[in-house]
C-alpha positions in Angstrom: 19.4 10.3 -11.6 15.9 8.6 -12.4 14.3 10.3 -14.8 10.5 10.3 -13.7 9.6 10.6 -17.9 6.4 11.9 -18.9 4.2 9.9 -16.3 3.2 11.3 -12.8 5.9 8.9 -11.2 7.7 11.5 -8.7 7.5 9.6 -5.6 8.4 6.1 -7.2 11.1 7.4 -9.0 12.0 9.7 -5.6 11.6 6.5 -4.0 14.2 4.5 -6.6 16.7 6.9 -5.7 16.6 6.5 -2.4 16.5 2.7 -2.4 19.7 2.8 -4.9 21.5 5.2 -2.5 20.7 2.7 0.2 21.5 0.0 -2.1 18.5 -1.8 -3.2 18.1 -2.7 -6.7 14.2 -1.1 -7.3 12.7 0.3 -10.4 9.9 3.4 -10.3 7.4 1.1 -12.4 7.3 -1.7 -10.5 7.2 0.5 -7.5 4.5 2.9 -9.3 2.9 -0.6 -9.6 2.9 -1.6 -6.2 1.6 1.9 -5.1 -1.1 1.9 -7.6 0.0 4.9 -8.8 -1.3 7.1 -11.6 -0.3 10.0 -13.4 -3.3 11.8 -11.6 -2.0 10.9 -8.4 1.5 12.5 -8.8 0.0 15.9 -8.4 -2.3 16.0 -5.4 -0.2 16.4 -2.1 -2.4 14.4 0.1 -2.3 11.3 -2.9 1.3 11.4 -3.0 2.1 11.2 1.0 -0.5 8.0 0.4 1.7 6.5 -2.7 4.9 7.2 -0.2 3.1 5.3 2.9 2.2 2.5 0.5 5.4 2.1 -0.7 7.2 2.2 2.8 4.9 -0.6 4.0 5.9 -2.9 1.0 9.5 -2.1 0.8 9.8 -2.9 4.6 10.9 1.0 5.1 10.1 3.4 8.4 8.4 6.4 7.7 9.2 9.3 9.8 6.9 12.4 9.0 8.5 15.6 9.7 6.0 18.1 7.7 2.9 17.1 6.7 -0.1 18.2 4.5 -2.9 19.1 6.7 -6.3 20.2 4.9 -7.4 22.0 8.4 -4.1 23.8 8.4 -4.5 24.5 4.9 -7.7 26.0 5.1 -6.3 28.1 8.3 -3.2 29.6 5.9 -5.9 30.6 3.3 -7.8 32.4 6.2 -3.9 34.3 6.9 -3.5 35.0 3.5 -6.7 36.3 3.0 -6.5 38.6 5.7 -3.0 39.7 4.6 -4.6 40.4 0.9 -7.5 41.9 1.8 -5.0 44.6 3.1 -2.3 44.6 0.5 -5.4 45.2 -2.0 -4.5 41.7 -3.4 -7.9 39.6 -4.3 -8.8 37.2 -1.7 -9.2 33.4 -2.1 -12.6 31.9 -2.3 -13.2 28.2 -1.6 -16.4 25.6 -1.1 -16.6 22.4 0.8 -14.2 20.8 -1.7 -11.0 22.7 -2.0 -9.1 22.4 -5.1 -5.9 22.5 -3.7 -3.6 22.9 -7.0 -6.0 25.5 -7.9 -5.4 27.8 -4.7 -1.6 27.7 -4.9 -2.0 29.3 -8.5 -4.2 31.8 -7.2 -2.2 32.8 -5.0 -0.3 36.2 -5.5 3.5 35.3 -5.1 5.0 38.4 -3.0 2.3 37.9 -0.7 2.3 34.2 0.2 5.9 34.8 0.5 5.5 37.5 3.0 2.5 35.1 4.7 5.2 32.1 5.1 8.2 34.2 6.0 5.9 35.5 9.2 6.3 31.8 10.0 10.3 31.7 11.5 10.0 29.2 14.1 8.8 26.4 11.5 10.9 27.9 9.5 14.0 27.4 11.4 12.6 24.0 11.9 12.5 22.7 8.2 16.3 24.4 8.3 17.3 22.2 10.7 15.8 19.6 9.2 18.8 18.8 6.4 21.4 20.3 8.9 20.0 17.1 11.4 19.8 14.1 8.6 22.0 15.0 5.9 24.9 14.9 7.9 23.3 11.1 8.8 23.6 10.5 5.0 19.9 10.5 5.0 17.7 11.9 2.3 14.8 13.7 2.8 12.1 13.4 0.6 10.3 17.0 0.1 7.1 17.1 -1.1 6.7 20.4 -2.5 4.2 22.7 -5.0 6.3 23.2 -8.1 6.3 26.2 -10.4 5.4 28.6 -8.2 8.9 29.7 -7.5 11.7 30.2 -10.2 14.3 27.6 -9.9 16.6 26.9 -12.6 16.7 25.3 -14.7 12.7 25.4 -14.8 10.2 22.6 -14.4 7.7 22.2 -16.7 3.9 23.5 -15.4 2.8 23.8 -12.1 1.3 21.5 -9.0 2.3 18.5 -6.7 5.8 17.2 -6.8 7.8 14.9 -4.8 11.9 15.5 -4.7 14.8 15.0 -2.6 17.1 17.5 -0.4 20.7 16.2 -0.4 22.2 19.2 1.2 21.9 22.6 2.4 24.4 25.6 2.8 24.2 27.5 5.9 26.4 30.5 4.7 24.0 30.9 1.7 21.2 30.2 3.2 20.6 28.0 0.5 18.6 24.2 0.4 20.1 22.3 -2.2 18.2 19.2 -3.6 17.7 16.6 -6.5 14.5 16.2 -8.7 13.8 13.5 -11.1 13.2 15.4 -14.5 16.3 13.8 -16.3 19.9 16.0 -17.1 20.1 19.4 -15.7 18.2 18.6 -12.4 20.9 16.2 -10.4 21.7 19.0 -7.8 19.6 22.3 -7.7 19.5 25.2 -4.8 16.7 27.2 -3.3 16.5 30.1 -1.0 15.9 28.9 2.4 12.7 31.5 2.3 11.4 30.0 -1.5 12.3 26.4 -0.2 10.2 26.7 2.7 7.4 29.1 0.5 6.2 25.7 -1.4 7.0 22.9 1.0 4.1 20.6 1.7 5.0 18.0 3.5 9.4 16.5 4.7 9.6 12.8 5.2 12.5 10.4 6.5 12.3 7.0 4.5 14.8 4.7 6.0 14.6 0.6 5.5 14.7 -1.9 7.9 17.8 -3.3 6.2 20.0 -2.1 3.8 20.0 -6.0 1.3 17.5 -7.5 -0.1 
């Protein structure tokens, strides 16, 4: 466990972890440091996968991207779950040039986006086979997700941005189980495959060149 603290640190402390577990002595400050990171950034999805870049190219790690935020594809799901609203009698999302994307997710009414993102079962299946795949490697994932909008348990606190870490998955279940880095009572948590996928953002590989420093 690294306890991220009160401070927008989710990625470097993420990031900690996963350099500890591949046996590199780091620390989240230094590494918030090197990132420039600031509270602010912890909570936008597109500022975190920048952070998570940054820190790959000064640590010396490879950065595989297996989901990522798109704002295009963003702006296409809110078109979806417009449409899907507008039918359900749900209200509809309205957006400008600048989308606020923390904002939207809270808008959004639960039962529906869930119903919009189960439609999706091929990328689905996909992000299943994502832990079944690297896991089993011994490889982290690092899941960028938006927090609070399911109920996990034990809770986190608010809602918006959050990087974290699947260690596991059940298949039986249906069940992703991961880490997060909000201190005792977080080490090992589980999801529904459908609430898991529901606020995923973005799945990354972070491996290092070498295991020493």
């Amino acid at each position: 466990m690294v306890d991220q603290g009160q401070k927008g640190y989710c990625v470097a402390a993420t990031m900690e972890r996963a350099m500890r577990y591949y046996g590199r002595d780091m620390d989240q400050h230094e590494m918030a440091q090197m990132a420039e990171t600031s509270a602010a950034k912890g909570t936008d999805p597109r500022s975190m996968v920048e952070v998570l870049r940054k820190l790959g190219v000064s640590l010396g790690c490879k950065i595989h991207v297996l989901e990522d935020f798109k704002p295009a594809e963003f702006v296409k799901m809110i078109n979806k779950y417009n449409s899907m609203a507008k039918d359900k009698g749900k209200p509809e999302i309205t957006f400008g040039q600048v989308i606020d994307i923390g904002a939207v997710y809270q808008s959004f009414d639960l039962d529906t986006f869930k119903a919009l993102r189960a439609k999706e079962k091929s990328d689905m299946k996909r992000f299943q086979g994502y832990p079944e795949k690297y896991v089993k490697q011994g490889i982290p994932l690092m899941w960028s997700v938006f927090a609070g909008l399911v109920e996990e348990n034990p809770p986190l606190p608010g809602m918006g941005g959050h990087m974290r870490m699947i260690i596991g998955y059940n298949l039986k279940t249906q069940e992703i189980l991961y880490t997060d880095t909000w201190g005792p009572g977080h080490e090992i948590k589980r999801l529904p495959l459908a609430d898991a996928w529901t606020i995923t953002l973005g799945v990354y590989v972070v491996e290092p060149r070498s295991t020493t420093m």
